[in-house]
N, CA, C and O atoms as a GROMACS GRO file, in nm:
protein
  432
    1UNK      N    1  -3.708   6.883   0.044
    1UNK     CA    2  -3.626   6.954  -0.055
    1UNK      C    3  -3.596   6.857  -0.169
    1UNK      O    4  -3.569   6.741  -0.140
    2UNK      N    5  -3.597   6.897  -0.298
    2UNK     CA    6  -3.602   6.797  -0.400
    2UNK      C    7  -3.448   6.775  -0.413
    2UNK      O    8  -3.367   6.858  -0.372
    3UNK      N    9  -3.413   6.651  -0.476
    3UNK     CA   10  -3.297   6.619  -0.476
    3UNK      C   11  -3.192   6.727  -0.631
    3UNK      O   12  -3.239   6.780  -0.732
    4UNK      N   13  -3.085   6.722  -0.594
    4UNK     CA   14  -3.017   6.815  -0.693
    4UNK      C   15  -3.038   6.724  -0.861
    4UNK      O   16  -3.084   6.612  -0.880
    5UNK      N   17  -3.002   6.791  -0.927
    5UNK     CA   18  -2.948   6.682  -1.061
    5UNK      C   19  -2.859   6.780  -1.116
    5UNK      O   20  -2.850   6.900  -1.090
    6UNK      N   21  -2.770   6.678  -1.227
    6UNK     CA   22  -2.694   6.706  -1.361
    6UNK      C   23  -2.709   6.686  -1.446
    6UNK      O   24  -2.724   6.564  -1.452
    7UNK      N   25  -2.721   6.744  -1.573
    7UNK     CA   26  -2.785   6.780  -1.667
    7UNK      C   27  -2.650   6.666  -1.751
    7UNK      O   28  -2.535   6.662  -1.708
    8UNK      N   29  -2.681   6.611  -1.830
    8UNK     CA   30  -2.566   6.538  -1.917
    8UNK      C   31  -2.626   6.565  -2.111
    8UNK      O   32  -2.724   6.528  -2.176
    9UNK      N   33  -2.518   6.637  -2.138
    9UNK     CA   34  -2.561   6.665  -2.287
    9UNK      C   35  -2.434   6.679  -2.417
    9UNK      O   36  -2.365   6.769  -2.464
   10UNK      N   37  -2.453   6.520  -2.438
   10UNK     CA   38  -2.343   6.530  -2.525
   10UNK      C   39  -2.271   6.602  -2.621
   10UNK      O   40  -2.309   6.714  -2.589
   11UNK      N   41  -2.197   6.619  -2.713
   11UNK     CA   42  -2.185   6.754  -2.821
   11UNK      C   43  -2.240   6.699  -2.916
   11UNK      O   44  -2.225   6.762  -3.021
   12UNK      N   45  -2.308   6.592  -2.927
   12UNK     CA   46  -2.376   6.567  -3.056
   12UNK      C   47  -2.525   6.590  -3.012
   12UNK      O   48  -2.610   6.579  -3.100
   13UNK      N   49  -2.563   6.620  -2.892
   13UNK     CA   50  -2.684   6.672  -2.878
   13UNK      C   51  -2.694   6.818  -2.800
   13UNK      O   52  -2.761   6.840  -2.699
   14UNK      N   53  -2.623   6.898  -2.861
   14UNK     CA   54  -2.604   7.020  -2.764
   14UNK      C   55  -2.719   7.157  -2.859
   14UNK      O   56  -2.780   7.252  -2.811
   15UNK      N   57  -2.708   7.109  -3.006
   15UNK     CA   58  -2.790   7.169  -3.074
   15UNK      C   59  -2.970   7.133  -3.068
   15UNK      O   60  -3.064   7.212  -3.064
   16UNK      N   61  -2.968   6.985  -3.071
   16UNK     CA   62  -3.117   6.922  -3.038
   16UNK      C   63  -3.134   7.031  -2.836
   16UNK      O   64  -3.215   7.121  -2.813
   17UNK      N   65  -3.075   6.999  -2.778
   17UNK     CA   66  -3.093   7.005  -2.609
   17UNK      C   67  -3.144   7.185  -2.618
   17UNK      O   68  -3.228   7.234  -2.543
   18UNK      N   69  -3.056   7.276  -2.748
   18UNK     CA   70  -3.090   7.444  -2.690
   18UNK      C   71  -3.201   7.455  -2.761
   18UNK      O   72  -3.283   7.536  -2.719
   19UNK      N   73  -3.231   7.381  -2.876
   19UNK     CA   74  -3.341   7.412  -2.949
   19UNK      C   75  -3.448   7.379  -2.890
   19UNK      O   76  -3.523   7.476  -2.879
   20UNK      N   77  -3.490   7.286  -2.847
   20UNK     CA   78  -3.581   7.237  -2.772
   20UNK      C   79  -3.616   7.238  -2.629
   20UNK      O   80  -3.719   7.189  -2.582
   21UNK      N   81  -3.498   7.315  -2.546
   21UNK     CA   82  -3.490   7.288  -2.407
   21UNK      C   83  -3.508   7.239  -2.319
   21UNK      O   84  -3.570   7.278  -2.220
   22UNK      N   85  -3.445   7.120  -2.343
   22UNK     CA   86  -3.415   6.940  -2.298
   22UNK      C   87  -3.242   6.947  -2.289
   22UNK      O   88  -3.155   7.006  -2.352
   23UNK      N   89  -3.244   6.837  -2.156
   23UNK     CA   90  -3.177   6.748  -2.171
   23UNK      C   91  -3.194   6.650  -2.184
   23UNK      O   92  -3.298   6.594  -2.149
   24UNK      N   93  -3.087   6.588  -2.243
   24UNK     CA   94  -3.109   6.444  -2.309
   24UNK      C   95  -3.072   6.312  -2.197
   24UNK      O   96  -3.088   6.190  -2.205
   25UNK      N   97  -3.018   6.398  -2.099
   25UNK     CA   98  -3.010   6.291  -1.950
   25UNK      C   99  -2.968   6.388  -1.866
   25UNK      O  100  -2.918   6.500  -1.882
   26UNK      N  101  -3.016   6.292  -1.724
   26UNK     CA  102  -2.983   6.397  -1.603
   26UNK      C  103  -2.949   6.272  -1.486
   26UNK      O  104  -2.994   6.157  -1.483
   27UNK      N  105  -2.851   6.339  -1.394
   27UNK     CA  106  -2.808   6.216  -1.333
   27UNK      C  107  -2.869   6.307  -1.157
   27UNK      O  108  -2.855   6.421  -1.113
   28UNK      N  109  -2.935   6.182  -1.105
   28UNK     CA  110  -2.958   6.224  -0.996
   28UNK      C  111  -2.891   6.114  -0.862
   28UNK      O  112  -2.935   5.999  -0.847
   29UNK      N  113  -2.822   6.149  -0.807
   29UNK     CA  114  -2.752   6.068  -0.703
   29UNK      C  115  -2.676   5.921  -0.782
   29UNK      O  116  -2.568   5.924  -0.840
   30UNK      N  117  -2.735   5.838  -0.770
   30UNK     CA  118  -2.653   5.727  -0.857
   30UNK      C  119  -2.733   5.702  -0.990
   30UNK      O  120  -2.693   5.628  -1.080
   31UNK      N  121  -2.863   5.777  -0.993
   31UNK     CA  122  -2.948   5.720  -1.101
   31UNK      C  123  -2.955   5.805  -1.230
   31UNK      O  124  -2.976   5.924  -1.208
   32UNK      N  125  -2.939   5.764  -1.378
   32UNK     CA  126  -2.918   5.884  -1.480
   32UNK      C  127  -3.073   5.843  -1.562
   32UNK      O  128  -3.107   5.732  -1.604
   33UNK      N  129  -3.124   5.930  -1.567
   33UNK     CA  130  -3.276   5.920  -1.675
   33UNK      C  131  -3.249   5.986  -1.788
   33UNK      O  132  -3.220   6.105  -1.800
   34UNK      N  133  -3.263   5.881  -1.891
   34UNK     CA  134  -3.181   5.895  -2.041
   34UNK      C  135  -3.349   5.934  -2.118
   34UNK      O  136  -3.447   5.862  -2.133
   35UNK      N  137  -3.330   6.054  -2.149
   35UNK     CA  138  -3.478   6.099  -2.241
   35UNK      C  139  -3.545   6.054  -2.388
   35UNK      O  140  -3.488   5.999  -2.481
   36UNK      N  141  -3.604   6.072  -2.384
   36UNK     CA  142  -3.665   5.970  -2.529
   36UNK      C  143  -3.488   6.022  -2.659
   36UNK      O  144  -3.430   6.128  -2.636
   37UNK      N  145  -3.460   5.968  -2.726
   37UNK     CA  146  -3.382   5.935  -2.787
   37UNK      C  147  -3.402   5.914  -2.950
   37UNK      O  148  -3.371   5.796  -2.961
   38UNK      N  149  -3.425   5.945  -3.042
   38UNK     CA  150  -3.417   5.918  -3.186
   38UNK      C  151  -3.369   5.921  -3.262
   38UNK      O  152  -3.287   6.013  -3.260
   39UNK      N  153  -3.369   5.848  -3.371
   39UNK     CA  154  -3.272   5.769  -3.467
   39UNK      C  155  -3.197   5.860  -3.519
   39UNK      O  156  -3.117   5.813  -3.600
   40UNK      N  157  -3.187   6.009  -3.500
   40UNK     CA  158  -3.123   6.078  -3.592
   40UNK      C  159  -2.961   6.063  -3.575
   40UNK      O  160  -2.908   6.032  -3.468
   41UNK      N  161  -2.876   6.094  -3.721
   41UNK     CA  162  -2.756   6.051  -3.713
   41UNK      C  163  -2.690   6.169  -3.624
   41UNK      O  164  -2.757   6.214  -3.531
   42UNK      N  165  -2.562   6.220  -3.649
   42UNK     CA  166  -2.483   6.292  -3.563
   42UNK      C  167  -2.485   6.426  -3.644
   42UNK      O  168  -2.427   6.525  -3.599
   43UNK      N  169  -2.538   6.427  -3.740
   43UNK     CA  170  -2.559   6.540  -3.808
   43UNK      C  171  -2.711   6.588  -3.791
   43UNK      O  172  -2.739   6.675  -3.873
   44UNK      N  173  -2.810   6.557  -3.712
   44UNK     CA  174  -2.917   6.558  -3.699
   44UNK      C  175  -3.002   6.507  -3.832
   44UNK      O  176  -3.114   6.557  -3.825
   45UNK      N  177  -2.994   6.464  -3.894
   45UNK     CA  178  -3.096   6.380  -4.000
   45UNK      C  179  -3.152   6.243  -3.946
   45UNK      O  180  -3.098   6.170  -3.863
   46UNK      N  181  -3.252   6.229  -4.000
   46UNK     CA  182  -3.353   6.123  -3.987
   46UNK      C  183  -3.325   6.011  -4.130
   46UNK      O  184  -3.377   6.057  -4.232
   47UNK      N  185  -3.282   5.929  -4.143
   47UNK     CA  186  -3.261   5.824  -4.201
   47UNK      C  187  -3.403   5.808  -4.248
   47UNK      O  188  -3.477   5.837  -4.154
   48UNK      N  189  -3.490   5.763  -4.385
   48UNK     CA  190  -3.658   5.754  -4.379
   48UNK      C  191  -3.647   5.632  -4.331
   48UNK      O  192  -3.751   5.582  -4.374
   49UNK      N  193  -3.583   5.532  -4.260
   49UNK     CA  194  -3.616   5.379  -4.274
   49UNK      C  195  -3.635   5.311  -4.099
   49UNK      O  196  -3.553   5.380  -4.039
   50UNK      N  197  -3.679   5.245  -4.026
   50UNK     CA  198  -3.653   5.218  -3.902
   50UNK      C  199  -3.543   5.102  -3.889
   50UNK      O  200  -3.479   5.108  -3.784
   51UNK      N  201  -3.525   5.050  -3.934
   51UNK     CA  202  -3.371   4.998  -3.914
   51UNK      C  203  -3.283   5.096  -3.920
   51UNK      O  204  -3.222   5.111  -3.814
   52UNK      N  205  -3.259   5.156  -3.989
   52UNK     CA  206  -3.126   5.252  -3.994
   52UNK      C  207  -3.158   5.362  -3.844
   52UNK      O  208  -3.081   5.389  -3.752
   53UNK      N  209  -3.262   5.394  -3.862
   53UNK     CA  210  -3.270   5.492  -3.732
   53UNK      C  211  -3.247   5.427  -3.604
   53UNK      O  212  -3.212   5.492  -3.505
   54UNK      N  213  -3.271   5.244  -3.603
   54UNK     CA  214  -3.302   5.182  -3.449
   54UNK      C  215  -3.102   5.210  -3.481
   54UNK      O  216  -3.021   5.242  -3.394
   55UNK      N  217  -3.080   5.190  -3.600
   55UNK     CA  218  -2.886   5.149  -3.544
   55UNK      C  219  -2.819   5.271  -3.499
   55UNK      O  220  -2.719   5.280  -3.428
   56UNK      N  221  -2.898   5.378  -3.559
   56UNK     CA  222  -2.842   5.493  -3.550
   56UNK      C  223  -2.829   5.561  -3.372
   56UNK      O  224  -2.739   5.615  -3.308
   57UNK      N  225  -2.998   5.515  -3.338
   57UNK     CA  226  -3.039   5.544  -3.127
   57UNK      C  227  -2.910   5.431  -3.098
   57UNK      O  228  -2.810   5.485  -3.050
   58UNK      N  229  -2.902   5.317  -3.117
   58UNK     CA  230  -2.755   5.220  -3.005
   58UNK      C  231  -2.644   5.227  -3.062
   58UNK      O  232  -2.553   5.156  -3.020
   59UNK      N  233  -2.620   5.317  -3.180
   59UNK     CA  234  -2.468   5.376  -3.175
   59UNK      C  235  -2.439   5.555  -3.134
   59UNK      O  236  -2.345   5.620  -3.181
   60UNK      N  237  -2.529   5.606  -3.047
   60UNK     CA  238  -2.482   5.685  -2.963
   60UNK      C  239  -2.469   5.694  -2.891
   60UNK      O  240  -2.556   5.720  -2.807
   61UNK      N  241  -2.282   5.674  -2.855
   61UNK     CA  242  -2.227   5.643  -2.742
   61UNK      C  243  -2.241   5.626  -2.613
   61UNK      O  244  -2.167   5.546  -2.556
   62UNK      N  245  -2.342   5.702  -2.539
   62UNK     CA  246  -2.375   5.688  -2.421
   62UNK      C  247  -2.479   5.565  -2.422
   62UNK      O  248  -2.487   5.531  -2.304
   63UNK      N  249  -2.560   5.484  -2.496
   63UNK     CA  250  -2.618   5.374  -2.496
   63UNK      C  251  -2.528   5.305  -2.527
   63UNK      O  252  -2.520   5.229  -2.431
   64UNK      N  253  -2.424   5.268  -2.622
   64UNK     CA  254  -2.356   5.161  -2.663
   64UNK      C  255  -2.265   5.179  -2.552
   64UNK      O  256  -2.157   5.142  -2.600
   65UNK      N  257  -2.247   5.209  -2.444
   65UNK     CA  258  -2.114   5.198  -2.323
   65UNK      C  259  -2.230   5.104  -2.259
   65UNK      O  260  -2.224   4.982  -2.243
   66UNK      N  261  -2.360   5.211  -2.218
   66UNK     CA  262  -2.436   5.121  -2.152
   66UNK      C  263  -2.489   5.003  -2.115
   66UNK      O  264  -2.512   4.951  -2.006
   67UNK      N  265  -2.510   4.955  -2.290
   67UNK     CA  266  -2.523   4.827  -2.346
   67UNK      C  267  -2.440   4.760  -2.349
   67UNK      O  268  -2.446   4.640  -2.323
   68UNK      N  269  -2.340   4.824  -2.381
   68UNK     CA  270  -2.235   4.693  -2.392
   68UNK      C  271  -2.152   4.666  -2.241
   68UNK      O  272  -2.078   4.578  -2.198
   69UNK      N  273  -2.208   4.791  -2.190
   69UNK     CA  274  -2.086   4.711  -2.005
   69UNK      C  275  -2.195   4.682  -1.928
   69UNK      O  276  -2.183   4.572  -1.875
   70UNK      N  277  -2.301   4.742  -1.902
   70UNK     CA  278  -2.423   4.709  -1.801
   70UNK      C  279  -2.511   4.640  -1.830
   70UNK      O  280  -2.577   4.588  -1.741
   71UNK      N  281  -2.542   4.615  -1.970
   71UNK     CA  282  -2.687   4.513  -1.960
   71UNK      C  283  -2.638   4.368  -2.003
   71UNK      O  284  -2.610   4.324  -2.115
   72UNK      N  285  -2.637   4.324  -1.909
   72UNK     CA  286  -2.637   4.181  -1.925
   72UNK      C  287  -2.726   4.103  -1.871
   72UNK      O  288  -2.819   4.154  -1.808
   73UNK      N  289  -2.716   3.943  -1.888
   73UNK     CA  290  -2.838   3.862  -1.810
   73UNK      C  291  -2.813   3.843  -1.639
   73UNK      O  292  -2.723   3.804  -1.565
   74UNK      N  293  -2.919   3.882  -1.630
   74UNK     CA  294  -3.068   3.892  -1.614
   74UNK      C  295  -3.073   3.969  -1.676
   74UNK      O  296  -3.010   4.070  -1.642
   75UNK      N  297  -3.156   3.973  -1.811
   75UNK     CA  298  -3.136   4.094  -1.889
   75UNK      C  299  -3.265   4.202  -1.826
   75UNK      O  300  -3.359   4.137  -1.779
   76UNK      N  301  -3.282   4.352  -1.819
   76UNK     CA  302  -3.404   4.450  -1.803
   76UNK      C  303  -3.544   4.452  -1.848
   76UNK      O  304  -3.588   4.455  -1.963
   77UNK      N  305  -3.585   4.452  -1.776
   77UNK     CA  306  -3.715   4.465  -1.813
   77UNK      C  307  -3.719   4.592  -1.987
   77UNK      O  308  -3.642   4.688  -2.000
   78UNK      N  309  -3.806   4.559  -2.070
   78UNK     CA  310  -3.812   4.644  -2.165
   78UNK      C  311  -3.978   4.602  -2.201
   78UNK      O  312  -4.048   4.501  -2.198
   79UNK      N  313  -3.993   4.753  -2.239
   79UNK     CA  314  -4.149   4.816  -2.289
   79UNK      C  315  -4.126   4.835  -2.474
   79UNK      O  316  -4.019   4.876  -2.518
   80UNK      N  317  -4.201   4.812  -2.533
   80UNK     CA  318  -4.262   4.831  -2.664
   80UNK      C  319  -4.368   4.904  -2.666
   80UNK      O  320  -4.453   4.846  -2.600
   81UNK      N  321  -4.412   5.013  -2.714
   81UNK     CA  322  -4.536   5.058  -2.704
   81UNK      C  323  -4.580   5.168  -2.868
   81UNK      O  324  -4.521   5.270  -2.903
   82UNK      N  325  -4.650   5.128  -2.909
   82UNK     CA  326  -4.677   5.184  -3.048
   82UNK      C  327  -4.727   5.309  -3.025
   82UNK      O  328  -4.786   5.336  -2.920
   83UNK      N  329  -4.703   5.410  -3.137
   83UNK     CA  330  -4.757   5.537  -3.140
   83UNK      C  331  -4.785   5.545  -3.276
   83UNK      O  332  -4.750   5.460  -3.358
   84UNK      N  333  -4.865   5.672  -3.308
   84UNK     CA  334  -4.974   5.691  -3.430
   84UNK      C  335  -4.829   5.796  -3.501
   84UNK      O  336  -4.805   5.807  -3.622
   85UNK      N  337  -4.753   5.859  -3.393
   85UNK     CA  338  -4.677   6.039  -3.381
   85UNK      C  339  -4.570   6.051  -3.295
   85UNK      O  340  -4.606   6.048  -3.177
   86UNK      N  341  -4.417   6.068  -3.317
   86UNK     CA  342  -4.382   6.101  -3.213
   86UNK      C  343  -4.327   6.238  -3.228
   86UNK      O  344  -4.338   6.286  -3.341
   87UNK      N  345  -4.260   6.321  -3.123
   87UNK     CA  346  -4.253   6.489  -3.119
   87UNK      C  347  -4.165   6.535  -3.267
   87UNK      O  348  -4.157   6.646  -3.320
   88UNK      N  349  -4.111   6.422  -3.302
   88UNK     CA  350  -3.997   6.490  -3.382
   88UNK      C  351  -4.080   6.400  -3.589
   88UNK      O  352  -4.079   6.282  -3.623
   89UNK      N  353  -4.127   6.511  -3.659
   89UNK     CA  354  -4.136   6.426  -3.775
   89UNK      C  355  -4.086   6.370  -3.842
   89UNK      O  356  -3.989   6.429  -3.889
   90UNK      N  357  -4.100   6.277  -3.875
   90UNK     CA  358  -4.014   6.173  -3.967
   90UNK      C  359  -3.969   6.072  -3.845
   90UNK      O  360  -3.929   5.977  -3.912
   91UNK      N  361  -3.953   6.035  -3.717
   91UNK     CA  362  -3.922   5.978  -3.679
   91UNK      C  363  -3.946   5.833  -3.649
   91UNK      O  364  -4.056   5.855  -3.598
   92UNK      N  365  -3.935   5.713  -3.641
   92UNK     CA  366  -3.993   5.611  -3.640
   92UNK      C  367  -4.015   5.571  -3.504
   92UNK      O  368  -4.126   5.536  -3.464
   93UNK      N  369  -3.876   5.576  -3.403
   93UNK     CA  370  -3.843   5.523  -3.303
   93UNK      C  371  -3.834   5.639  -3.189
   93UNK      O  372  -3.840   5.759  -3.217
   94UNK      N  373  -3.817   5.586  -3.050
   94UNK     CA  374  -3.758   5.683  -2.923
   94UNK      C  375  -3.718   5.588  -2.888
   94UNK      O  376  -3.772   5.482  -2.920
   95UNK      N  377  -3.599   5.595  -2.802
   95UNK     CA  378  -3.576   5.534  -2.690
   95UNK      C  379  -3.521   5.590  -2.568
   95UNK      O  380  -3.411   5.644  -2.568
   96UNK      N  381  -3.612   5.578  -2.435
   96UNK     CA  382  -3.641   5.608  -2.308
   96UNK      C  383  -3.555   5.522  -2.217
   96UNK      O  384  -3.573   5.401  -2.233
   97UNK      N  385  -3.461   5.556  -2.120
   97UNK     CA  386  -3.423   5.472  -2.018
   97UNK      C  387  -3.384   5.527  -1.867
   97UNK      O  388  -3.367   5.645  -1.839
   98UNK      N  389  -3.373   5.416  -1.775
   98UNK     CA  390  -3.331   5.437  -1.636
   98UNK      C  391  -3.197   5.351  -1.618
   98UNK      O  392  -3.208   5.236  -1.660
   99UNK      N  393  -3.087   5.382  -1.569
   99UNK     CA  394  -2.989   5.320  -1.557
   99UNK      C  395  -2.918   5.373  -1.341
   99UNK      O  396  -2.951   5.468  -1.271
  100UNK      N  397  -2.845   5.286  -1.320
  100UNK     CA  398  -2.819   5.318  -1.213
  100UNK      C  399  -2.698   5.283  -1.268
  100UNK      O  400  -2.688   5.196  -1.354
  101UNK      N  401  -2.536   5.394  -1.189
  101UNK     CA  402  -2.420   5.448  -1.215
  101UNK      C  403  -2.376   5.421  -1.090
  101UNK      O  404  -2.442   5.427  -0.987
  102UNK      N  405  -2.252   5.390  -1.104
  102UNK     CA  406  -2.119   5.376  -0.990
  102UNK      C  407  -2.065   5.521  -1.062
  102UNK      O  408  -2.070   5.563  -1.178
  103UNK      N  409  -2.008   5.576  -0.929
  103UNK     CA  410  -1.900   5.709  -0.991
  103UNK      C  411  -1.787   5.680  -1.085
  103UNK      O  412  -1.696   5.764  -1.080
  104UNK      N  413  -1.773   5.588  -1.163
  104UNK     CA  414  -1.692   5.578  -1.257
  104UNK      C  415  -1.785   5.576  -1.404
  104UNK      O  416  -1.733   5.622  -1.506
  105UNK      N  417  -1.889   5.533  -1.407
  105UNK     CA  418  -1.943   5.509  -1.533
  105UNK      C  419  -2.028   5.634  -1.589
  105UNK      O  420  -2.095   5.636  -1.692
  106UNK      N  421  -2.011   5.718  -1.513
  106UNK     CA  422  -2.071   5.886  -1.604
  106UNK      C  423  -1.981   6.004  -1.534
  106UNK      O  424  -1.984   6.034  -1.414
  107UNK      N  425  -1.899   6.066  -1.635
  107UNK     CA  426  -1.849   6.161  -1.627
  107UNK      C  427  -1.946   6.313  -1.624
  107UNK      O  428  -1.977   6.361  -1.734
  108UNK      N  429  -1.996   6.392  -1.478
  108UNK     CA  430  -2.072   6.446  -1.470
  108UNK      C  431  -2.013   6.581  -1.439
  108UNK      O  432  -2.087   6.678  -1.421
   0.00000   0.00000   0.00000
């Protein structure tokens, strides 16, 4: 029997999550899988530049808690991987993650 999950979808992604029919994370037992992620601001716009979009993916909040209370050294393994396209146009960046949760660090 497959294991249950929870769907986690912030209110700044509740319009991206119905349009597309995604969630943007799902928490399964202690583990939450955070879905590709892009630079867009909180109003959904795309910044044209990849700096502004990379600041824009680690100041939404559920990465910047992440980052700033869980990743420390030994720091995670991390992937780079170039693309020609990604789903959303104009986009420069995604960012994809796996995190493991104590019952205090995601309100589900």
């Amino acid at each position: 029997m497959p294991k249950p999950f929870t769907t986690i979808v912030p209110p700044s992604f509740k319009a991206a999550s119905e349009t597309y029919q995604y969630a943007p994370a799902v928490r399964i037992g202690d583990q939450i899988l955070i879905s590709g992620i892009i630079g867009a601001d909180a109003e959904g716009r795309l910044p044209p530049d990849f700096r502004s979009q990379a600041e824009n993916v680690f100041t939404t909040r559920e990465l910047v808690d992440i980052k700033a209370k869980r990743i420390r050294p030994p720091h995670p393994a991390w992937t780079g991987v170039g693309v020609t396209q990604l789903g959303v146009p104009g986009a420069l960046l995604e960012i994809s993650a796996v995190a493991v949760a104590r019952d205090q660090d995601v309100d589900t």
